[in-house]
BALOVO-792473 format. One record per atom (N, C-alpha, C, CB): atom name; x, y, z. Coordinates in steps of 0.001 Angstrom, whole numbers, plus 500000, padded with zeros to 6 digits. Glycine has a CB too. Example, Ala and Ser with C-alpha at 12.3 -4.5 7.8 and 13.67 -1.06 7.14 Angstrom:
REM BALOVO-792473
PT:atom:xx:yy:zz
PT:N:513190:494310:507800 $
PT:CA:512300:495500:507800 $
PT:C:513200:496700:507800 $
PT:CB:511308:495527:509046 $
PT:N:512850:497750:507080 $
PT:CA:513670:498940:507140 $
PT:C:512900:500030:507870 $
PT:CB:514084:499402:505725 $
***
This chain:
REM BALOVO-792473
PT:atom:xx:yy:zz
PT:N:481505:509719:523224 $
PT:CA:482783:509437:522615 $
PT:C:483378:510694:522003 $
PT:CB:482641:508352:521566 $
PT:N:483554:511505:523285 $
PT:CA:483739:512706:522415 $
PT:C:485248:513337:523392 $
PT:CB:482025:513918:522381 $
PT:N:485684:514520:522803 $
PT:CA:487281:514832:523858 $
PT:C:486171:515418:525067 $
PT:CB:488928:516501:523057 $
PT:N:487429:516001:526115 $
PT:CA:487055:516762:527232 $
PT:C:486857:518254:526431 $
PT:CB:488277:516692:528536 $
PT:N:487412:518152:525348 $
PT:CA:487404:520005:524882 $
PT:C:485925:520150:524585 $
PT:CB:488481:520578:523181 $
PT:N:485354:519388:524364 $
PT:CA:483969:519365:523539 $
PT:C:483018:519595:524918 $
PT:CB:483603:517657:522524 $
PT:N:482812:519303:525928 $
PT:CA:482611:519431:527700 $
PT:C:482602:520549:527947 $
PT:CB:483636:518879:528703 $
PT:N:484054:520781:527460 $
PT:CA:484304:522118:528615 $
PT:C:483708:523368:527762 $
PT:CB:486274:522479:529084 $
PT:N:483765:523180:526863 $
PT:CA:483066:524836:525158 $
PT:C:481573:524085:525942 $
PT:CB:483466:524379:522020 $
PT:N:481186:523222:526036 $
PT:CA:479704:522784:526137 $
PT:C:479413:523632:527816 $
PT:CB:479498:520644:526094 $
PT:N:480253:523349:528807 $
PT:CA:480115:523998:529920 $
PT:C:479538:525354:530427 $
PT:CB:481037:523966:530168 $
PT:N:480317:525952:529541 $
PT:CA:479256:527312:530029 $
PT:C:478179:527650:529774 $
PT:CB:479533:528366:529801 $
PT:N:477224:526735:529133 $
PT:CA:475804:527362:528469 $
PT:C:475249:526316:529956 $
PT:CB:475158:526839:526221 $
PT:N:475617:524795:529454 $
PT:CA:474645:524305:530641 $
PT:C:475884:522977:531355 $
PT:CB:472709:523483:529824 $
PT:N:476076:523496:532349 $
PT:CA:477242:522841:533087 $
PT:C:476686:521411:533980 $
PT:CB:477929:524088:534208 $
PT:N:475318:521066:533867 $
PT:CA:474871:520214:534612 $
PT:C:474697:519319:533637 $
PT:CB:473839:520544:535416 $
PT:N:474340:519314:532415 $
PT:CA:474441:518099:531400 $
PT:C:475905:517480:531040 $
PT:CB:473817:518588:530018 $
PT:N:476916:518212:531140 $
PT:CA:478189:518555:530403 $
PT:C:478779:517858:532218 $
PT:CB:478530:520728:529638 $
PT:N:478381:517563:533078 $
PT:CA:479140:517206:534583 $
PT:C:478003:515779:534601 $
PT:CB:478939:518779:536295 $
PT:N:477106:515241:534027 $
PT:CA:476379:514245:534407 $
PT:C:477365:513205:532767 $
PT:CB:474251:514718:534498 $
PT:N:477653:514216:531206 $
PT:CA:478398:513320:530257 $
PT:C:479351:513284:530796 $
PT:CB:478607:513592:528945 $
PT:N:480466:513784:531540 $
PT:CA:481927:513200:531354 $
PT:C:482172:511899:531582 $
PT:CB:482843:513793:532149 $
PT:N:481500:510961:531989 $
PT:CA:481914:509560:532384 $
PT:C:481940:509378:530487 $
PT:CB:480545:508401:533656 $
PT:N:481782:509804:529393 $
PT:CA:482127:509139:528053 $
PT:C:483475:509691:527706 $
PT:CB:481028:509446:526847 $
PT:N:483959:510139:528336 $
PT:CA:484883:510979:527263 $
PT:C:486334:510350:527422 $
PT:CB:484938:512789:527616 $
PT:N:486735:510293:526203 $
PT:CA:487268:509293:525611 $
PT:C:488815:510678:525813 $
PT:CB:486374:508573:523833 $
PT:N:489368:511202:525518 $
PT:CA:490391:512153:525213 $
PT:C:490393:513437:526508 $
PT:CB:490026:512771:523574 $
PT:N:491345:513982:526140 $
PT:CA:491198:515065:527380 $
PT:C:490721:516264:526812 $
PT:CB:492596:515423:528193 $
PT:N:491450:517300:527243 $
PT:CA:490917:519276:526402 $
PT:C:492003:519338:525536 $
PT:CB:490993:521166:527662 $
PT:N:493459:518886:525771 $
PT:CA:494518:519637:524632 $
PT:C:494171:518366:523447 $
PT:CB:496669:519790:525258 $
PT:N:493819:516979:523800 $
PT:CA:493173:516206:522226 $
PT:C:491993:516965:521709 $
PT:CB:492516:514467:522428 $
PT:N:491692:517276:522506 $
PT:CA:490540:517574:521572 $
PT:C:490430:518827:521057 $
PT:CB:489352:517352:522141 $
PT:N:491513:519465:521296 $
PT:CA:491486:521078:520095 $
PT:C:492838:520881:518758 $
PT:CB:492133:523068:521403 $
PT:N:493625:519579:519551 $
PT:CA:494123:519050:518284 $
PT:C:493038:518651:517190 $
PT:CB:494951:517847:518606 $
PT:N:492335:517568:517509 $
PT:CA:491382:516636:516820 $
PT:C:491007:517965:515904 $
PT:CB:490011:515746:517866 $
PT:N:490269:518887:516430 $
PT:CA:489064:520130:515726 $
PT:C:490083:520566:515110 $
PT:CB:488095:521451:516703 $
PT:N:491567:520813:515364 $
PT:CA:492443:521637:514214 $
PT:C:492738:521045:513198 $
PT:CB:493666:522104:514553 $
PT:N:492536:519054:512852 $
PT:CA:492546:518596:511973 $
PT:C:491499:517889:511433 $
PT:CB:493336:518178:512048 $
PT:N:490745:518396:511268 $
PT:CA:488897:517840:510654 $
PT:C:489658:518030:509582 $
PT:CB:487022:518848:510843 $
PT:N:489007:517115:508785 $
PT:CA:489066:516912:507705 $
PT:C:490680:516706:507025 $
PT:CB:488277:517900:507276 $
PT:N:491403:516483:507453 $
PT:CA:493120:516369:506845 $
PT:C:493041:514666:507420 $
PT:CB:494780:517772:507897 $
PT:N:494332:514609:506539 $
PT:CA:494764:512969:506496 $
PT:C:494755:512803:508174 $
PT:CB:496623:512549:505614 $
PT:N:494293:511393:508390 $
PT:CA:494604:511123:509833 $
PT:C:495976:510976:510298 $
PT:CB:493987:509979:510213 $
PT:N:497157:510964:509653 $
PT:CA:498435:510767:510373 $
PT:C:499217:512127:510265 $
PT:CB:499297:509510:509739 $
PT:N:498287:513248:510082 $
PT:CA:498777:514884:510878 $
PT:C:497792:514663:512079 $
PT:CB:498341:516733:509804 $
PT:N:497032:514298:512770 $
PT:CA:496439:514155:513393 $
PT:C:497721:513168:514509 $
PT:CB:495143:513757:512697 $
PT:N:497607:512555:514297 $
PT:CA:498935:511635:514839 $
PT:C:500117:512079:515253 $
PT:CB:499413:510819:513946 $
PT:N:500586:512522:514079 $
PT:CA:501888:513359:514111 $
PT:C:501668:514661:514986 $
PT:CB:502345:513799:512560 $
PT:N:500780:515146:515390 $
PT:CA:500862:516383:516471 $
PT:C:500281:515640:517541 $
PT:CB:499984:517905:516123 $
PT:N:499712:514643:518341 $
PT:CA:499380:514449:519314 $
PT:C:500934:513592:519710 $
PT:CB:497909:513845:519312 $
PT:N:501614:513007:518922 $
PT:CA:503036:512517:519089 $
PT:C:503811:513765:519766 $
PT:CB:503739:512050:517561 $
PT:N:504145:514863:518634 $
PT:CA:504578:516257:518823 $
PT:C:504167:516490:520302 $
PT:CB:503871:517341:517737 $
PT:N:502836:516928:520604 $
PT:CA:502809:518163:521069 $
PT:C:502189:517328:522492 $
PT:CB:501878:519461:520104 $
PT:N:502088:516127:522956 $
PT:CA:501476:515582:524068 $
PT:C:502562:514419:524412 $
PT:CB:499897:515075:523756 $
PT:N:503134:513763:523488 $
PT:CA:504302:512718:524159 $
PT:C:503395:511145:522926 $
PT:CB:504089:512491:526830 $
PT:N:502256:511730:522560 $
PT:CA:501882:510066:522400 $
PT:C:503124:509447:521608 $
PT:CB:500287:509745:521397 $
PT:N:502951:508117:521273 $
PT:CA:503923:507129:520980 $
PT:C:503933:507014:519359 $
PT:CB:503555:505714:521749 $
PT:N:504679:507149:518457 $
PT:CA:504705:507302:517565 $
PT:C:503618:506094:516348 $
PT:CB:506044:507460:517636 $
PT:N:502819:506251:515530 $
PT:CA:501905:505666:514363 $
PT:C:502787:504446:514011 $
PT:CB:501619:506780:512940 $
PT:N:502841:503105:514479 $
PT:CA:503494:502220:513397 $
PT:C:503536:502039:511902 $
PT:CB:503186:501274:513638 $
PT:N:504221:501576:511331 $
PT:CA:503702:501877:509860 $
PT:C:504273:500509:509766 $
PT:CB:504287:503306:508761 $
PT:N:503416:500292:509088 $
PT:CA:503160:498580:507922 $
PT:C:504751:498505:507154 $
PT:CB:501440:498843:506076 $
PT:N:504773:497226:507487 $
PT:CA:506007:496946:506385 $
PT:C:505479:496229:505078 $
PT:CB:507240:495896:507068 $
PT:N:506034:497107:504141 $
PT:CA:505321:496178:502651 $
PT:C:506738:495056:502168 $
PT:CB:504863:497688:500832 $
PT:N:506214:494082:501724 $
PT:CA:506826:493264:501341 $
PT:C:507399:494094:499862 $
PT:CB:505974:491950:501353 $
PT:N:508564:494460:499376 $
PT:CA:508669:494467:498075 $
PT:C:509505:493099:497303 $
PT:CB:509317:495798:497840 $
PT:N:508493:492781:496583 $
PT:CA:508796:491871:495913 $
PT:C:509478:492715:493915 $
PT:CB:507210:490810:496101 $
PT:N:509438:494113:493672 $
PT:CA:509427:494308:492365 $
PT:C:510821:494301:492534 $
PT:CB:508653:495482:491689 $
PT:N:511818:493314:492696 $
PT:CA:513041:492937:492521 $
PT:C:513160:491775:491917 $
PT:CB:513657:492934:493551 $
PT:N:512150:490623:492351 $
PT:CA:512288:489315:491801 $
PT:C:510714:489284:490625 $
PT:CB:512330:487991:493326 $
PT:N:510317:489935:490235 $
PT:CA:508819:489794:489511 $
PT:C:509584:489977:488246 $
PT:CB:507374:491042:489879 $
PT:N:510180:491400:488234 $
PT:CA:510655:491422:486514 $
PT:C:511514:490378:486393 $
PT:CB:511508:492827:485904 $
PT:N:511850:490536:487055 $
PT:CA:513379:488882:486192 $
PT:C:512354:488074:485787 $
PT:CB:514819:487504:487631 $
PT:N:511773:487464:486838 $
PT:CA:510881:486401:486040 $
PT:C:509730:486855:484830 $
PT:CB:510037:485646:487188 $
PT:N:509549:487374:485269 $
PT:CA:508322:488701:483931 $
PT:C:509347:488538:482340 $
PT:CB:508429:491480:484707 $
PT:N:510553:488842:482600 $
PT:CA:511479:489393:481719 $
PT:C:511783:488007:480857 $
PT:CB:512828:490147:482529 $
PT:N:511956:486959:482044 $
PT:CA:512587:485477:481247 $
PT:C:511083:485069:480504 $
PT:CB:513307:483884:482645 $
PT:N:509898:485039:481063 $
PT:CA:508587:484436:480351 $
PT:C:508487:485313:479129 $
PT:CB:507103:484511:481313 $
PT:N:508659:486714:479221 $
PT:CA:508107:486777:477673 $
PT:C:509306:486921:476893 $
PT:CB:507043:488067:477306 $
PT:N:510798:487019:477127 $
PT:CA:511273:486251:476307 $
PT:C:511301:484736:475388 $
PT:CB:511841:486393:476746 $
PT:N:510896:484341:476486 $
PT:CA:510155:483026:476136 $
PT:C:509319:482811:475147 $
PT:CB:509472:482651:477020 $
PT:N:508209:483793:475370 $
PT:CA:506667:483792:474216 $
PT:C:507078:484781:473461 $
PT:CB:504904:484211:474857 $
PT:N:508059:485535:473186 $
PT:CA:508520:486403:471772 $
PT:C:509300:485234:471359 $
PT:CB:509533:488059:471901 $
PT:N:510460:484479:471523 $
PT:CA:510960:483412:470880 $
PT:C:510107:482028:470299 $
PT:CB:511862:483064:471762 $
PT:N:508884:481942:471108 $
PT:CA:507696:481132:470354 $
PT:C:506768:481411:469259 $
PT:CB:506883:480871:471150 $
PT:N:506815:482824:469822 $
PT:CA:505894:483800:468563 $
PT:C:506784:483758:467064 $
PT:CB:505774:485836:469142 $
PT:N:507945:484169:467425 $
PT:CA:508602:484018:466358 $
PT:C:508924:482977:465599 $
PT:CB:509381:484404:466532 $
PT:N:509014:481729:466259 $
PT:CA:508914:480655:465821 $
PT:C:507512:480147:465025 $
PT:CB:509247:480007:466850 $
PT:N:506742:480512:465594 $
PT:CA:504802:480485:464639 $
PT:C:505083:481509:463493 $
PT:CB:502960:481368:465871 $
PT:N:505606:482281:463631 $
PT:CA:505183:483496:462419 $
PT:C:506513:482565:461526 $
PT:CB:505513:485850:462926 $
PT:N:507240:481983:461803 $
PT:CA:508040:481680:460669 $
PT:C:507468:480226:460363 $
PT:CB:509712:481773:460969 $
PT:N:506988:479870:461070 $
PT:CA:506241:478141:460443 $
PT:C:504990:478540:459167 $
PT:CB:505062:477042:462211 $
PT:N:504318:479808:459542 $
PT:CA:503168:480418:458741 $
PT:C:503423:481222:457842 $
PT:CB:502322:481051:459401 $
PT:N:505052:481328:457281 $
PT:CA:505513:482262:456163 $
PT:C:505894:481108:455597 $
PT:CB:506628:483514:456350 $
PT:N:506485:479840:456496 $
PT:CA:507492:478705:455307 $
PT:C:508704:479086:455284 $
PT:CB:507128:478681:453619 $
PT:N:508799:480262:456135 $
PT:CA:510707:480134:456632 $
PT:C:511245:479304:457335 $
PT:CB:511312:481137:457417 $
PT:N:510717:478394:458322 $
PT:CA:510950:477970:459370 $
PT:C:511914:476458:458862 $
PT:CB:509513:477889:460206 $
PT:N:513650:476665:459362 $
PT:CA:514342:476369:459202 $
PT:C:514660:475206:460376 $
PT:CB:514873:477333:458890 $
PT:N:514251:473878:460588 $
PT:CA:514599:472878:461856 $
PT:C:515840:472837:461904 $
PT:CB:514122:471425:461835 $
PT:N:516844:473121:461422 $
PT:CA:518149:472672:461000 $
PT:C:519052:473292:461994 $
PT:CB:518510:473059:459515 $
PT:N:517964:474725:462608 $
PT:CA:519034:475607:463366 $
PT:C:518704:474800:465421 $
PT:CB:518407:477972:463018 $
PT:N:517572:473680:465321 $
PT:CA:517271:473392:466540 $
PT:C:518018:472415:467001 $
PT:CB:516080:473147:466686 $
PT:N:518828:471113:465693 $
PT:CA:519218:470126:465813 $
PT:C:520509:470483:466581 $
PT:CB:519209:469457:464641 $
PT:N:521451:469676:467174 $
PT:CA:522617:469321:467973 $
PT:C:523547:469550:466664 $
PT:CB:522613:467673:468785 $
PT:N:524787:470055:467289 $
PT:CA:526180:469999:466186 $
PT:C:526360:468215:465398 $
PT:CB:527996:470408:467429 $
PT:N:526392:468489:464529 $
PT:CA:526661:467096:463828 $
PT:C:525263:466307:464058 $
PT:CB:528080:466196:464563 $
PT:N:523828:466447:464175 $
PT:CA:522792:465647:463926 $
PT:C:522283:466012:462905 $
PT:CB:521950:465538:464794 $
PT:N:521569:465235:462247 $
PT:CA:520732:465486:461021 $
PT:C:519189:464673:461004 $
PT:CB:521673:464975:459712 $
PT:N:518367:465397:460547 $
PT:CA:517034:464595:460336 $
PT:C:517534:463549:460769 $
PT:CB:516338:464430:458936 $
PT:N:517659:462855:459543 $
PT:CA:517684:461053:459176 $
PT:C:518274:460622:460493 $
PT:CB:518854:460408:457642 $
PT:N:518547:461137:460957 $
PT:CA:519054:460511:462489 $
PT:C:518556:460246:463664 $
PT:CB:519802:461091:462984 $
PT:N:517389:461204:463465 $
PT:CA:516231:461033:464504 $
PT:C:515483:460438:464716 $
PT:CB:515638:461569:464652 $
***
């Protein structure tokens, strides 16, 4: 599983092992002096020059869903929510806590 470049550098020492492997080889000679020029770098320069410099077909790339358009709104309405509850506890536990401001225009206790 190796290119043809790796064959043919292998060829001149012993050309009869290197003519009995080629039935594995997976790539030709110009992949495989790409491949060795990018050891070790991200795999999509690797990509991006066999695209370049041989015709291959360009790396698809993943579509991400972005959802951080609809998360904060809702993020934003919930803890408004639990700061307006919080505040409501911290004023029940001081003895500020005024019902008068929850009732309807014109209701009163005794009415409830």
């Amino acid at each position: 599983r190796v290119s043809e470049h790796f064959y043919t550098r292998r060829a001149t020492g012993r050309s009869k092992q290197a003519d009995a492997d080629r039935g594995l080889v997976l790539f030709g000679e110009q992949e495989g002096r790409i491949a060795r020029a990018n050891i070790g770098r991200d795999p999509l320069y690797l990509f991006a020059a066999l695209q370049r410099h041989l015709g291959y077909p360009s790396v698809p790339k993943s579509v991400v869903n972005d959802d951080n358009e609809r998360l904060p709104k809702a993020l934003e309405v919930r803890l408004q929510k639990i700061e307006q509850k919080l505040k409501i506890l911290e004023m029940e536990t001081k003895g500020g806590l005024d019902l008068s401001r929850f009732y309807k225009p014109g209701e009163t206790p005794e009415s409830c």
